[in-house]
N, CA, C, O and CB atoms as a CASP TS submission, in Angstrom:
PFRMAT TS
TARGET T0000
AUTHOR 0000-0000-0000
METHOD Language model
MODEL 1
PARENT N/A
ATOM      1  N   UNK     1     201.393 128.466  62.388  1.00  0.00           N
ATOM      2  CA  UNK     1     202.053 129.754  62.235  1.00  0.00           C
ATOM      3  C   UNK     1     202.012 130.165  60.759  1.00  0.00           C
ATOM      4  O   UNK     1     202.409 129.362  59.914  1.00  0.00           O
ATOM      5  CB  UNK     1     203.522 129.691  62.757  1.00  0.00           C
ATOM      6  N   UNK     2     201.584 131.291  60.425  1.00  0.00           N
ATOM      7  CA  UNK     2     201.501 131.941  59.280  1.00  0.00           C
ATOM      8  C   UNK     2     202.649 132.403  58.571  1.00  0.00           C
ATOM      9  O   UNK     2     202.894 133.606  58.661  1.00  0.00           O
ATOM     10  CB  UNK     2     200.794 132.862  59.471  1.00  0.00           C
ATOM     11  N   UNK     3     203.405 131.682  57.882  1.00  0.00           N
ATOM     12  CA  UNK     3     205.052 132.042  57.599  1.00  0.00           C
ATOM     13  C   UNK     3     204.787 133.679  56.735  1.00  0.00           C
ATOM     14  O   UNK     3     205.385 134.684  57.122  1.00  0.00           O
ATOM     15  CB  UNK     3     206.043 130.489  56.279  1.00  0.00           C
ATOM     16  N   UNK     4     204.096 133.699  55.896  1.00  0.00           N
ATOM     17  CA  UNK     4     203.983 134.813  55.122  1.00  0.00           C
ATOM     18  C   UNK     4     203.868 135.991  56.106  1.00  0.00           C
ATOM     19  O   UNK     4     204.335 137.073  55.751  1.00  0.00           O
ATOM     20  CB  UNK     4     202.812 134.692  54.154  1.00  0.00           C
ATOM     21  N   UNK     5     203.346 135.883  57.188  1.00  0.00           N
ATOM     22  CA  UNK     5     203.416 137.406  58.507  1.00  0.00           C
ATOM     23  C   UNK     5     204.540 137.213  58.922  1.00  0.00           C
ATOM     24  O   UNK     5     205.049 138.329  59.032  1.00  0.00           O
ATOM     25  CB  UNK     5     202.331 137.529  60.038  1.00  0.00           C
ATOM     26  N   UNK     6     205.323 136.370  59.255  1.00  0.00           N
ATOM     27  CA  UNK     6     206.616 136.670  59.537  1.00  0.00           C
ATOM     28  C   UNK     6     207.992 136.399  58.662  1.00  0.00           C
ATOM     29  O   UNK     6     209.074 135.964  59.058  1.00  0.00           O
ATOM     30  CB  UNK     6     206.715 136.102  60.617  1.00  0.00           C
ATOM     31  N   UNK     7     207.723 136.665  57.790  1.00  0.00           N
ATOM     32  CA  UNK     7     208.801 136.532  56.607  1.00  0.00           C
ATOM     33  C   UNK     7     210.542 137.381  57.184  1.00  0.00           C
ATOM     34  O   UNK     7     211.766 137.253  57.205  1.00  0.00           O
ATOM     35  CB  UNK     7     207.930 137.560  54.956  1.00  0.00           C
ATOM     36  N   UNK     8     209.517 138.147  57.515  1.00  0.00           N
ATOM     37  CA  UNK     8     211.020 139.283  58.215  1.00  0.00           C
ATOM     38  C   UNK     8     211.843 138.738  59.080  1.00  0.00           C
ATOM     39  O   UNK     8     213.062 138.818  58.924  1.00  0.00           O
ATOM     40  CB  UNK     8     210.634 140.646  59.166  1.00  0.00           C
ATOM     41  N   UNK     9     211.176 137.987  60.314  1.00  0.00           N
ATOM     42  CA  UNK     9     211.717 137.451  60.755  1.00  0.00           C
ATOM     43  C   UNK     9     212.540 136.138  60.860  1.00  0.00           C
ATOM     44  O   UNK     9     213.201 135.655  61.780  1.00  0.00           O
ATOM     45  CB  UNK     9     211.275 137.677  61.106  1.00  0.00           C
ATOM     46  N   UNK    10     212.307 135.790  59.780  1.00  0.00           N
ATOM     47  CA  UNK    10     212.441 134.195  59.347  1.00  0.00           C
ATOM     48  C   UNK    10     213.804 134.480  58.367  1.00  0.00           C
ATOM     49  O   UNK    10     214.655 133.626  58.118  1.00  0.00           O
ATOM     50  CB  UNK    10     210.798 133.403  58.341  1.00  0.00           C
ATOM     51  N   UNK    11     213.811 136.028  57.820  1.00  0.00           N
ATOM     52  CA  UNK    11     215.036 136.200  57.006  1.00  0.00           C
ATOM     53  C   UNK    11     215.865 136.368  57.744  1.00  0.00           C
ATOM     54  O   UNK    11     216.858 135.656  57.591  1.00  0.00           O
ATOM     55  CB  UNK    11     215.131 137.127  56.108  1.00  0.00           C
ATOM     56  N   UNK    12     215.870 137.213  58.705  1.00  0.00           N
ATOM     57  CA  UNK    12     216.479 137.889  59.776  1.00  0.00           C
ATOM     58  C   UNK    12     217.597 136.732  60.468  1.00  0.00           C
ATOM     59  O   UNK    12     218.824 136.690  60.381  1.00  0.00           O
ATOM     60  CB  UNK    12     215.227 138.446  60.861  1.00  0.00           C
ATOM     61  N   UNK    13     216.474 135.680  61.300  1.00  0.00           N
ATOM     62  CA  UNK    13     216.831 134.273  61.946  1.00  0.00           C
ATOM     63  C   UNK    13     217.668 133.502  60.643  1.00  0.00           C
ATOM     64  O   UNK    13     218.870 133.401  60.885  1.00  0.00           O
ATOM     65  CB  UNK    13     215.223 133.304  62.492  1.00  0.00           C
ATOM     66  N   UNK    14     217.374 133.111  59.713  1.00  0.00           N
ATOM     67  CA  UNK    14     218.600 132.429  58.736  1.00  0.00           C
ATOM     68  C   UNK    14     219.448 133.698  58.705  1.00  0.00           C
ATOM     69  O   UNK    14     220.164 133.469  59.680  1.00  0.00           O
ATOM     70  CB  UNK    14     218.104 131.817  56.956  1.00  0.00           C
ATOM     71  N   UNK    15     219.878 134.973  58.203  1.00  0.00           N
ATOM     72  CA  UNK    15     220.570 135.683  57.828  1.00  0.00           C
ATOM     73  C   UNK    15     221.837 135.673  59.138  1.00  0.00           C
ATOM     74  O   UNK    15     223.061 135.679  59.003  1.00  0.00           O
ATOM     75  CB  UNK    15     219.739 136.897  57.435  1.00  0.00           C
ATOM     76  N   UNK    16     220.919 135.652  60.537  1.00  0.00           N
ATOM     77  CA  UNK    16     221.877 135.304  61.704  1.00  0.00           C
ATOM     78  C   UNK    16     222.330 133.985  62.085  1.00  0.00           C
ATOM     79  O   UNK    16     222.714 133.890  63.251  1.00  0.00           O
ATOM     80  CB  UNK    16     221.358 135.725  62.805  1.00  0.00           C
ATOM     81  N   UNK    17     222.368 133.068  61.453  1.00  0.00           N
ATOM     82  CA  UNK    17     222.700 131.392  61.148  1.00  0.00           C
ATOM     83  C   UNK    17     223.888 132.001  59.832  1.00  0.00           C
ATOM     84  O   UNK    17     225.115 132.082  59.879  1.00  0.00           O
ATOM     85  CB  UNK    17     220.853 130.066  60.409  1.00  0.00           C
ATOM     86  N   UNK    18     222.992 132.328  58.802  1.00  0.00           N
ATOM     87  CA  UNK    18     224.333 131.835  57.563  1.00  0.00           C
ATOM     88  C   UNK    18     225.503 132.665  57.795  1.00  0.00           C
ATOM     89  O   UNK    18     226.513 132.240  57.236  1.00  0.00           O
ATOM     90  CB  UNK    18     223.930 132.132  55.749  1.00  0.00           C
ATOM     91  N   UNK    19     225.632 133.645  58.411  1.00  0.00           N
ATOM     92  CA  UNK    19     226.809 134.966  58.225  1.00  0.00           C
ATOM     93  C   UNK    19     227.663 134.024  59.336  1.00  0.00           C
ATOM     94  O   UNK    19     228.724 133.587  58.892  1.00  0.00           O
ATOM     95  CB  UNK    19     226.263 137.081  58.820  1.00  0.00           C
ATOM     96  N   UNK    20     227.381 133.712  60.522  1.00  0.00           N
ATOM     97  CA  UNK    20     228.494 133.072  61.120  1.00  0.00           C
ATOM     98  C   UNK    20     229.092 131.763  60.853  1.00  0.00           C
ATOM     99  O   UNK    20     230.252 131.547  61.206  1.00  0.00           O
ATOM    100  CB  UNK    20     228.247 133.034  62.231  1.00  0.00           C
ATOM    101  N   UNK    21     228.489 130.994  60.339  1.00  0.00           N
ATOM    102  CA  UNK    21     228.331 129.902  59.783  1.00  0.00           C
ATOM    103  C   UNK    21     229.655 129.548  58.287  1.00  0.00           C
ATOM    104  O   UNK    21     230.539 128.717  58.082  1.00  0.00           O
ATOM    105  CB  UNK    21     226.687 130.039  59.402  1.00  0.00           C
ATOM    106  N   UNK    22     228.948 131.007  57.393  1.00  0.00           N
ATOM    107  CA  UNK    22     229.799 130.603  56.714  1.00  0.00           C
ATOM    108  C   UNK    22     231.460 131.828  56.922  1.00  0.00           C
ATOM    109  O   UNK    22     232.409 131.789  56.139  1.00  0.00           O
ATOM    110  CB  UNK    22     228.948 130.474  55.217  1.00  0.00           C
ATOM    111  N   UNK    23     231.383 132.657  57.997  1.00  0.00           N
ATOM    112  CA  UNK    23     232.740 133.141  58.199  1.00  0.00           C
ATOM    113  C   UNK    23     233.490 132.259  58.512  1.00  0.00           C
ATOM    114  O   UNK    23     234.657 132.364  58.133  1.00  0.00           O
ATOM    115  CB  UNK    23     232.914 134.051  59.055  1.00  0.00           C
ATOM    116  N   UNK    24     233.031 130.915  59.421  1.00  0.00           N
ATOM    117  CA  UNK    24     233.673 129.701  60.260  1.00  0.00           C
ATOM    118  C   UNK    24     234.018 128.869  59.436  1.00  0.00           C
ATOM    119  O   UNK    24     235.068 128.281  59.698  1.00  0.00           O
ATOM    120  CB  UNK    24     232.861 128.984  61.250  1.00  0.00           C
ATOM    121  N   UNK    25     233.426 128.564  58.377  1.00  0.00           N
ATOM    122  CA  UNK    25     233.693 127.704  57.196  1.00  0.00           C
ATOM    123  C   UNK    25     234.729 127.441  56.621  1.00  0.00           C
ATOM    124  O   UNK    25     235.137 128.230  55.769  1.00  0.00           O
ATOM    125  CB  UNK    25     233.179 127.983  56.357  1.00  0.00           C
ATOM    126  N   UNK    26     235.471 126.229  56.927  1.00  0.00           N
ATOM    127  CA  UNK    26     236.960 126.444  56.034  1.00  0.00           C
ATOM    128  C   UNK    26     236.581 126.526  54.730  1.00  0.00           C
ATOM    129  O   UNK    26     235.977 125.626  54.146  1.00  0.00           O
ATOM    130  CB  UNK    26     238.132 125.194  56.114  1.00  0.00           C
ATOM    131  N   UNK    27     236.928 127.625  54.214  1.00  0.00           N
ATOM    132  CA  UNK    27     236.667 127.794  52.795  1.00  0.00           C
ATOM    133  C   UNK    27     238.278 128.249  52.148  1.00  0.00           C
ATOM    134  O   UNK    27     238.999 129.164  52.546  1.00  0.00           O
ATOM    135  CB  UNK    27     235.334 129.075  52.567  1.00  0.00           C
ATOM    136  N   UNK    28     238.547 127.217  50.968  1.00  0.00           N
ATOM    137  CA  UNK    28     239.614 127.561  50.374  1.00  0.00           C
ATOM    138  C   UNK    28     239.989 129.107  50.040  1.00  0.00           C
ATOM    139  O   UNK    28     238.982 129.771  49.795  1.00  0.00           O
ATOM    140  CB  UNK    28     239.549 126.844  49.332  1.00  0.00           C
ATOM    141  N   UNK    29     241.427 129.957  49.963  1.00  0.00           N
ATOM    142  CA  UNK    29     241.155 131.903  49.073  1.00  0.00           C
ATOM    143  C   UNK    29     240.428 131.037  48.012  1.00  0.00           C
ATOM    144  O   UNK    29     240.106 129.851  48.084  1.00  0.00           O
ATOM    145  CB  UNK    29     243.044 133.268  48.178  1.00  0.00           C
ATOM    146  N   UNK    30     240.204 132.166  46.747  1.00  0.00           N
ATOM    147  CA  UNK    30     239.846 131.914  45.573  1.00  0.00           C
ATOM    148  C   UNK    30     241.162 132.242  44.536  1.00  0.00           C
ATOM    149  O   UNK    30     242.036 133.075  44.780  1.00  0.00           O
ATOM    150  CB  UNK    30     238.554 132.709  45.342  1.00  0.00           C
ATOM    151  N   UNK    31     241.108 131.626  43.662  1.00  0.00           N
ATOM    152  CA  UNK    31     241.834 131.923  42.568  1.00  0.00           C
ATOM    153  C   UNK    31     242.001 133.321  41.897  1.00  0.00           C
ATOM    154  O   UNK    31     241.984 133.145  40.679  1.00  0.00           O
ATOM    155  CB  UNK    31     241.381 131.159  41.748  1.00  0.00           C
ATOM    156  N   UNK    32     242.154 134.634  42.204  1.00  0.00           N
ATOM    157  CA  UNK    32     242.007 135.120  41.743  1.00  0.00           C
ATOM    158  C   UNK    32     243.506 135.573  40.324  1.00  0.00           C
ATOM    159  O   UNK    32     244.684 135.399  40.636  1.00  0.00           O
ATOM    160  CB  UNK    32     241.393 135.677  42.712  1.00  0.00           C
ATOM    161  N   UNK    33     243.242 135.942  39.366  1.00  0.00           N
ATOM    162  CA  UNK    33     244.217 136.118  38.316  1.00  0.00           C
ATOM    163  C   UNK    33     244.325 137.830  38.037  1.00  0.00           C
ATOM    164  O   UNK    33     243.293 138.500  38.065  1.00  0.00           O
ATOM    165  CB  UNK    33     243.694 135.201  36.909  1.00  0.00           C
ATOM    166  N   UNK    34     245.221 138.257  37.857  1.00  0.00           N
ATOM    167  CA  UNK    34     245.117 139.954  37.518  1.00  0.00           C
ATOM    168  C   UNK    34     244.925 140.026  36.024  1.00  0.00           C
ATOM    169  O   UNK    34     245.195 139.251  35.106  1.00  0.00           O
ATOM    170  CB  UNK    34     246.625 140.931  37.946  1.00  0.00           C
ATOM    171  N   UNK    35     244.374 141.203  36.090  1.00  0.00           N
ATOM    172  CA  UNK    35     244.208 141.113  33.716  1.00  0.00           C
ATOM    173  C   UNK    35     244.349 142.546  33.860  1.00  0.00           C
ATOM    174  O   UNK    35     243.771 143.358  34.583  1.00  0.00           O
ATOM    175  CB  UNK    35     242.062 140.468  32.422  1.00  0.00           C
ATOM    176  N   UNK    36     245.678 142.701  32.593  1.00  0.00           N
ATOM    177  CA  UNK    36     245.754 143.618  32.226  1.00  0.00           C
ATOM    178  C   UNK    36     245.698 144.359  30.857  1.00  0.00           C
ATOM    179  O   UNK    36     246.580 144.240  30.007  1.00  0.00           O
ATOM    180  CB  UNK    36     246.399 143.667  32.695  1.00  0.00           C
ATOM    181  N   UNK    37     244.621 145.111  30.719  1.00  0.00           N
ATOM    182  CA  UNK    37     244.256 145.819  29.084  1.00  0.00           C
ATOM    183  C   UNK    37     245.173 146.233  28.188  1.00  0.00           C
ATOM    184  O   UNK    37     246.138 146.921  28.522  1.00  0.00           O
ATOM    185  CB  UNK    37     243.528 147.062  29.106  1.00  0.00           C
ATOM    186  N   UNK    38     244.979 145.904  27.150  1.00  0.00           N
ATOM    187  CA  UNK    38     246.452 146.313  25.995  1.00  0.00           C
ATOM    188  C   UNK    38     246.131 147.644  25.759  1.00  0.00           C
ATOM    189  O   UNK    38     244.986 148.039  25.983  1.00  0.00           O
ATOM    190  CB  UNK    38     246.622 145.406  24.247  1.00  0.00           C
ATOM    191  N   UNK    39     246.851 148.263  25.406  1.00  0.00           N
ATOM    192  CA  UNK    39     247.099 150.010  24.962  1.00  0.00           C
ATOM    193  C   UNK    39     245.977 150.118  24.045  1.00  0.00           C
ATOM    194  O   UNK    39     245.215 151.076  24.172  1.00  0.00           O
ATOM    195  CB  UNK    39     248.751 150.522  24.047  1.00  0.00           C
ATOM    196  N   UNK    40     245.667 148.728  22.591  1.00  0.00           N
ATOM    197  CA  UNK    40     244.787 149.324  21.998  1.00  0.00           C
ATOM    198  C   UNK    40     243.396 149.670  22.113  1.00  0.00           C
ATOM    199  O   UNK    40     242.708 150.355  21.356  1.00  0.00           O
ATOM    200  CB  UNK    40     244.880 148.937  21.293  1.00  0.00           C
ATOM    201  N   UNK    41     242.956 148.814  23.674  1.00  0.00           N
ATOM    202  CA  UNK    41     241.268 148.314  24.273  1.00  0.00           C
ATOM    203  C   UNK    41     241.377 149.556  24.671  1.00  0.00           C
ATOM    204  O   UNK    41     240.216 149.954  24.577  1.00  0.00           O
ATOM    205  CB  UNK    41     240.800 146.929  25.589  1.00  0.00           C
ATOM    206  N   UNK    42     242.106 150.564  25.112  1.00  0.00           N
ATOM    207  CA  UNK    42     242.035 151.862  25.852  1.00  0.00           C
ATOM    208  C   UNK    42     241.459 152.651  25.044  1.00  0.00           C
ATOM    209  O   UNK    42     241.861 152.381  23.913  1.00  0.00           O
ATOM    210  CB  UNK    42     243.257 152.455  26.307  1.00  0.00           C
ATOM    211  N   UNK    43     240.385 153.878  25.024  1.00  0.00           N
ATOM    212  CA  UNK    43     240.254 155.267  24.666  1.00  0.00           C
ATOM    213  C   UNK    43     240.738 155.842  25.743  1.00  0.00           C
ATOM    214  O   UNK    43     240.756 155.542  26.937  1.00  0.00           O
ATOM    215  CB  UNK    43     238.926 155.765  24.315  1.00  0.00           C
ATOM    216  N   UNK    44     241.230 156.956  24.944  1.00  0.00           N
ATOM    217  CA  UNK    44     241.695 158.007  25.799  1.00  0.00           C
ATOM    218  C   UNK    44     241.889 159.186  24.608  1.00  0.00           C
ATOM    219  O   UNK    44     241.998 158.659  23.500  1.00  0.00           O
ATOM    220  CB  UNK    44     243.170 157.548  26.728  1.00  0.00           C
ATOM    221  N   UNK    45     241.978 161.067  24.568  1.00  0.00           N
ATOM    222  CA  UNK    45     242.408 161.922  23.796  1.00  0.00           C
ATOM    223  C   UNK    45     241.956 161.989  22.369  1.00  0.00           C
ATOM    224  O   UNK    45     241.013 162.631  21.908  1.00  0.00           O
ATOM    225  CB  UNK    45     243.577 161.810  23.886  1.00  0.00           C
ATOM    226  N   UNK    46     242.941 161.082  21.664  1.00  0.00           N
ATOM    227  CA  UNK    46     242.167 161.784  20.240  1.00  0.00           C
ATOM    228  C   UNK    46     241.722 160.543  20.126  1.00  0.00           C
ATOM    229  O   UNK    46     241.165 160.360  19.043  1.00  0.00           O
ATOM    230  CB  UNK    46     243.046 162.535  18.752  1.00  0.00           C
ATOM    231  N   UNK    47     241.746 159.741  20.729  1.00  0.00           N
ATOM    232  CA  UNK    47     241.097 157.627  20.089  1.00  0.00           C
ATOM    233  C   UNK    47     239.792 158.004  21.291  1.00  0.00           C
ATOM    234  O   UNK    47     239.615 158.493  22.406  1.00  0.00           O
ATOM    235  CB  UNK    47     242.774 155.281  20.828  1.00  0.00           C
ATOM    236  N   UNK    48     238.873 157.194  19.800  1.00  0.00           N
ATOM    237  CA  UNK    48     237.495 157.067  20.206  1.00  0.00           C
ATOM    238  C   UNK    48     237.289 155.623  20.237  1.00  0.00           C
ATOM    239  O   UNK    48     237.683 154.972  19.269  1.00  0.00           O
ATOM    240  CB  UNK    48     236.484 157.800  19.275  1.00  0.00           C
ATOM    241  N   UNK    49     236.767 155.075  21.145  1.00  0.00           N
ATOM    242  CA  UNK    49     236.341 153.581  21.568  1.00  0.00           C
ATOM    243  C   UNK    49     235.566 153.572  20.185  1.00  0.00           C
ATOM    244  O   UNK    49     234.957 154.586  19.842  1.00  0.00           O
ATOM    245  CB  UNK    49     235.310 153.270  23.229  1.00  0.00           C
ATOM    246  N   UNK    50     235.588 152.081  19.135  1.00  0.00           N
ATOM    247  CA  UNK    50     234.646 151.362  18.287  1.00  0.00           C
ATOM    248  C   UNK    50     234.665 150.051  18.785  1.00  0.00           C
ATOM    249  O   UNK    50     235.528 149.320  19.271  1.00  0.00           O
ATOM    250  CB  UNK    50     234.958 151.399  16.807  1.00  0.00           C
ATOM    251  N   UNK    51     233.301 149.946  18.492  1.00  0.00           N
ATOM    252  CA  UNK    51     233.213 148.363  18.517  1.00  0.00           C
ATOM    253  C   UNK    51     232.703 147.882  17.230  1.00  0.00           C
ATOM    254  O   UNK    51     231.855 148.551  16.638  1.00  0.00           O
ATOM    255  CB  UNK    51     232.244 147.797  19.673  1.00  0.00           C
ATOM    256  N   UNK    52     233.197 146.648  16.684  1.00  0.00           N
ATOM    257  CA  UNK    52     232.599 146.072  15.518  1.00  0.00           C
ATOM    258  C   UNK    52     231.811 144.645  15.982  1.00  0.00           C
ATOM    259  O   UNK    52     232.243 143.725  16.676  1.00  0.00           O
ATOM    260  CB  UNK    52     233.812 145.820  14.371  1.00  0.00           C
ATOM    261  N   UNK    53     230.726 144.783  15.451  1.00  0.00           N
ATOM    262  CA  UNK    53     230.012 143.768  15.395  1.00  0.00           C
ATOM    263  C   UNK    53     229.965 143.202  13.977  1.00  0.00           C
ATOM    264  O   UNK    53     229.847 143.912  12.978  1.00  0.00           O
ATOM    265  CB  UNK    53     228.813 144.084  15.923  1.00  0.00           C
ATOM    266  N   UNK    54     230.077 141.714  13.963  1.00  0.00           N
ATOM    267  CA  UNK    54     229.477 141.155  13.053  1.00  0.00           C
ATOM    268  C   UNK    54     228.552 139.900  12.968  1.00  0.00           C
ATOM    269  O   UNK    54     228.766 138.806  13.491  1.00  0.00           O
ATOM    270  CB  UNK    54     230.274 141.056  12.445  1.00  0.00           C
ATOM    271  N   UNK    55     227.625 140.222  12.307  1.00  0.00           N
ATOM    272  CA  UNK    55     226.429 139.382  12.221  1.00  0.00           C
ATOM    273  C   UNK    55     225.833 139.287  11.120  1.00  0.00           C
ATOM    274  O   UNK    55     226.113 140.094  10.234  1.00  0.00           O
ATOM    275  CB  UNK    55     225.538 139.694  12.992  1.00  0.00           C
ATOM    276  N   UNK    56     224.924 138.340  10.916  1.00  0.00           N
ATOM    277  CA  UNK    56     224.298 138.167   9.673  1.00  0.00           C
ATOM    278  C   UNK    56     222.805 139.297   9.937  1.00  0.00           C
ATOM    279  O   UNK    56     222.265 139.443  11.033  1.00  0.00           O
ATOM    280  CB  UNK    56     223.958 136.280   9.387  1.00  0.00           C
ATOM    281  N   UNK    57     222.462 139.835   8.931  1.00  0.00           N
ATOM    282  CA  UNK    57     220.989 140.563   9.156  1.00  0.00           C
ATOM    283  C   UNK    57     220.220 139.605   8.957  1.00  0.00           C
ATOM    284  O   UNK    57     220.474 138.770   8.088  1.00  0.00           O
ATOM    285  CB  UNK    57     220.526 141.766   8.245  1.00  0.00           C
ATOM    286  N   UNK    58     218.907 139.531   9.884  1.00  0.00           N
ATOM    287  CA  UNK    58     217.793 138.896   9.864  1.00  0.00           C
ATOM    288  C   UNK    58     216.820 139.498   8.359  1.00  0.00           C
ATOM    289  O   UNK    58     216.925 140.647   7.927  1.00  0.00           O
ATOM    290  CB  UNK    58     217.122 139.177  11.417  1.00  0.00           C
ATOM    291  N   UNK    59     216.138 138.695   7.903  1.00  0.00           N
ATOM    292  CA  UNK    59     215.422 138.671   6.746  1.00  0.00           C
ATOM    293  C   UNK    59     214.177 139.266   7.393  1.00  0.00           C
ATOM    294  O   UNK    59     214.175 139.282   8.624  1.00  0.00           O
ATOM    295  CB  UNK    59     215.297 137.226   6.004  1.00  0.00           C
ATOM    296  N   UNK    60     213.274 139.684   6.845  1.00  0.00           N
ATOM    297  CA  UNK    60     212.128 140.244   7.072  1.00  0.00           C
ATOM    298  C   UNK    60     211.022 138.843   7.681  1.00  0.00           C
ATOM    299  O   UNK    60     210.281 138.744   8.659  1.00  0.00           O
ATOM    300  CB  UNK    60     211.692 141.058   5.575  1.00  0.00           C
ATOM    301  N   UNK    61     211.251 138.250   6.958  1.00  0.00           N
ATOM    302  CA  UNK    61     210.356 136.656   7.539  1.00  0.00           C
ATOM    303  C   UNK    61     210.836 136.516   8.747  1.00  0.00           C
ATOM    304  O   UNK    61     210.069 136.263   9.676  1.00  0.00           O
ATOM    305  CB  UNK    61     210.662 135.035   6.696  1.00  0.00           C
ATOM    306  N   UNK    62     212.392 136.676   8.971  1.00  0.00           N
ATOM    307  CA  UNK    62     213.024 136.201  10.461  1.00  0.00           C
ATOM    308  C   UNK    62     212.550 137.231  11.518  1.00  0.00           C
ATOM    309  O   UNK    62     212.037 136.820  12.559  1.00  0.00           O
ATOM    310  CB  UNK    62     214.827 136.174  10.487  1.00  0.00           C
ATOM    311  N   UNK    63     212.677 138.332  11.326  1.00  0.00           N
ATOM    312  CA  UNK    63     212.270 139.575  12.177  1.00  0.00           C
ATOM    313  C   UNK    63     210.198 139.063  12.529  1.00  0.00           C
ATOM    314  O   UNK    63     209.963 139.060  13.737  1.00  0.00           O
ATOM    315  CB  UNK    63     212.649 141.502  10.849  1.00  0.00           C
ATOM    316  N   UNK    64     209.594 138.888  12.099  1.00  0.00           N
ATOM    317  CA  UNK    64     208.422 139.209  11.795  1.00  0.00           C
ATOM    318  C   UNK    64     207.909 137.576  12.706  1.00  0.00           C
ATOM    319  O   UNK    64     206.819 137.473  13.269  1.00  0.00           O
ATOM    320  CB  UNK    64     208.154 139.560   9.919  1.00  0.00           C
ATOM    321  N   UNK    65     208.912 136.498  12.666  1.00  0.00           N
ATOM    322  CA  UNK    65     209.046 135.369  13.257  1.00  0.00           C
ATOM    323  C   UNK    65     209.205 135.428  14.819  1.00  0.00           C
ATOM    324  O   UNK    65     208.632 134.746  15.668  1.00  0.00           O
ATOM    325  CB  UNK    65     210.083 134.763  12.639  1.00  0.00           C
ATOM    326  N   UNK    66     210.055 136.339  14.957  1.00  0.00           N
ATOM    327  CA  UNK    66     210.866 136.710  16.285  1.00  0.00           C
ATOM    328  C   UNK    66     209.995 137.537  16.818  1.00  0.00           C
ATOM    329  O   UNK    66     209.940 137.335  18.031  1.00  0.00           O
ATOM    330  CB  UNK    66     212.322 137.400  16.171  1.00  0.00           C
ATOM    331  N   UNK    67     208.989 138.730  16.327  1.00  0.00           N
ATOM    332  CA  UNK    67     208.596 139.118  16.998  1.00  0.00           C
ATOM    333  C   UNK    67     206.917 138.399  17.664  1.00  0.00           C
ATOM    334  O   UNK    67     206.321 138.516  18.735  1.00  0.00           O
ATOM    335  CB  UNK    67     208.850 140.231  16.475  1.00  0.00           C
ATOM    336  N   UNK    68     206.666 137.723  16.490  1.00  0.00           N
ATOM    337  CA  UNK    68     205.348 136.921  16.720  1.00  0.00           C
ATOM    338  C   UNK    68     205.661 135.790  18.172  1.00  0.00           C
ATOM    339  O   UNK    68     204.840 135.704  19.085  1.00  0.00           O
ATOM    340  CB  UNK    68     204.956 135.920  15.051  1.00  0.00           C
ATOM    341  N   UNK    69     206.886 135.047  18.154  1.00  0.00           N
ATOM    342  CA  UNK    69     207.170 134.705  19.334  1.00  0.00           C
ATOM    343  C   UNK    69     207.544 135.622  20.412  1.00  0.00           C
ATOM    344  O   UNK    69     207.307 135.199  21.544  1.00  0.00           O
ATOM    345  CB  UNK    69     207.975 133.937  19.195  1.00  0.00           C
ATOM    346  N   UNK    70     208.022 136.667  20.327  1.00  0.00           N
ATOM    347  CA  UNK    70     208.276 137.541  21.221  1.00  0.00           C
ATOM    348  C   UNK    70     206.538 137.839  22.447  1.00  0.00           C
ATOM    349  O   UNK    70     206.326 137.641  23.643  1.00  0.00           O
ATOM    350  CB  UNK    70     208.892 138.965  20.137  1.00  0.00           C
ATOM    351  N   UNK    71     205.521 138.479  21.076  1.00  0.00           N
ATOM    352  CA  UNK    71     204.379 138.384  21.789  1.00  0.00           C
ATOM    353  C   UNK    71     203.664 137.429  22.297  1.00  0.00           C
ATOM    354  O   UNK    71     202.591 137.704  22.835  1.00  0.00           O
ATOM    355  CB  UNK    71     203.749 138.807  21.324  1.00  0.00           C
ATOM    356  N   UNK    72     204.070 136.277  22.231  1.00  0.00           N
ATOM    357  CA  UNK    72     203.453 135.370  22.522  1.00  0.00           C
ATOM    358  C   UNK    72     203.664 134.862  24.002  1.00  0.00           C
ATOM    359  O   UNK    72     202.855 134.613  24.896  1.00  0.00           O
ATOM    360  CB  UNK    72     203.684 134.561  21.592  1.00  0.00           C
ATOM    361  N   UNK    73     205.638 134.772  23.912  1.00  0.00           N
ATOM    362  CA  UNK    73     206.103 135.364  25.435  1.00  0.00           C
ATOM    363  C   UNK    73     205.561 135.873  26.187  1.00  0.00           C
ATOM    364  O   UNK    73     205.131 135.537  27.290  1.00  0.00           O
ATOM    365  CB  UNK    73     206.852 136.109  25.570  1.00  0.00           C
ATOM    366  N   UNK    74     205.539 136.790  25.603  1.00  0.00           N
ATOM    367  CA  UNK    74     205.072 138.239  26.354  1.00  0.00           C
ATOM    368  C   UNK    74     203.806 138.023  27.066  1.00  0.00           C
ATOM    369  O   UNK    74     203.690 138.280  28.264  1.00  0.00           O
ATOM    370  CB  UNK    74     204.795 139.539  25.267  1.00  0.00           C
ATOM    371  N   UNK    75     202.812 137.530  26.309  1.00  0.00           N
ATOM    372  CA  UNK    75     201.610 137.398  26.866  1.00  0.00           C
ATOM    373  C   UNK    75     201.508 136.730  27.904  1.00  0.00           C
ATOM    374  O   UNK    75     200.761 137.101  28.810  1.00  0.00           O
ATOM    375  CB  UNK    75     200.846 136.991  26.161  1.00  0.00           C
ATOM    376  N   UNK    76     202.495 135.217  28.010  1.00  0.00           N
ATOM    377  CA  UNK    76     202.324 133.999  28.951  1.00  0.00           C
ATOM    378  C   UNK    76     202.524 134.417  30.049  1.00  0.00           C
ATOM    379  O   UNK    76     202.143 133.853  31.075  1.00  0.00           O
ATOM    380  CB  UNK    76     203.128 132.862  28.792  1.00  0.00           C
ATOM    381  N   UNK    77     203.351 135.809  29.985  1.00  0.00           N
ATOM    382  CA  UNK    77     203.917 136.332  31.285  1.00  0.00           C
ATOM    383  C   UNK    77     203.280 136.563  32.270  1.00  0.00           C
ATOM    384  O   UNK    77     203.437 136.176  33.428  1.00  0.00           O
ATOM    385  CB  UNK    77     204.458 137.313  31.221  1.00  0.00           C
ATOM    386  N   UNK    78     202.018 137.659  31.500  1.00  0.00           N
ATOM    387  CA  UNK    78     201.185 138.209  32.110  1.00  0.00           C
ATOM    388  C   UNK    78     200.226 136.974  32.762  1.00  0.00           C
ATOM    389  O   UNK    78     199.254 137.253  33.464  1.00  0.00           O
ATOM    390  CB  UNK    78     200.582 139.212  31.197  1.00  0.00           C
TER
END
């Protein structure tokens, strides 16, 4: 049997196994915790959302490093 021609069906057949399977499952609730945002994480009116980043700037050698590996990535991909 050629699994790749019937892929659909083969998802289909597990998809109708795992859904009952795992509704039946004693599965513990989950932990869930509530979180609530402080007044200052809010924009709203005259406050405009900033974010600060801080980081060191990359040097021209580091940039020029990063991107030479970047293409190199890049290529293996293909």
């Amino acid at each position: 049997m050629n699994v790749l021609k019937h892929m659909e069906a083969v998802f289909i057949a597990a998809a109708l196994i795992a859904v009952p399977v795992g509704y039946l499952a004693k599965v513990s609730d989950a932990n869930a915790t509530s979180f609530t945002a402080s007044s200052a994480a809010i924009a709203s009116g005259a406050k405009v959302a900033t974010v600060t980043v801080t980081a060191k700037r990359l040097s021209n050698a580091e940039k020029s490093q990063l991107l030479a590996l970047d293409t190199v990535t890049a290529a293996s991909r293909l």
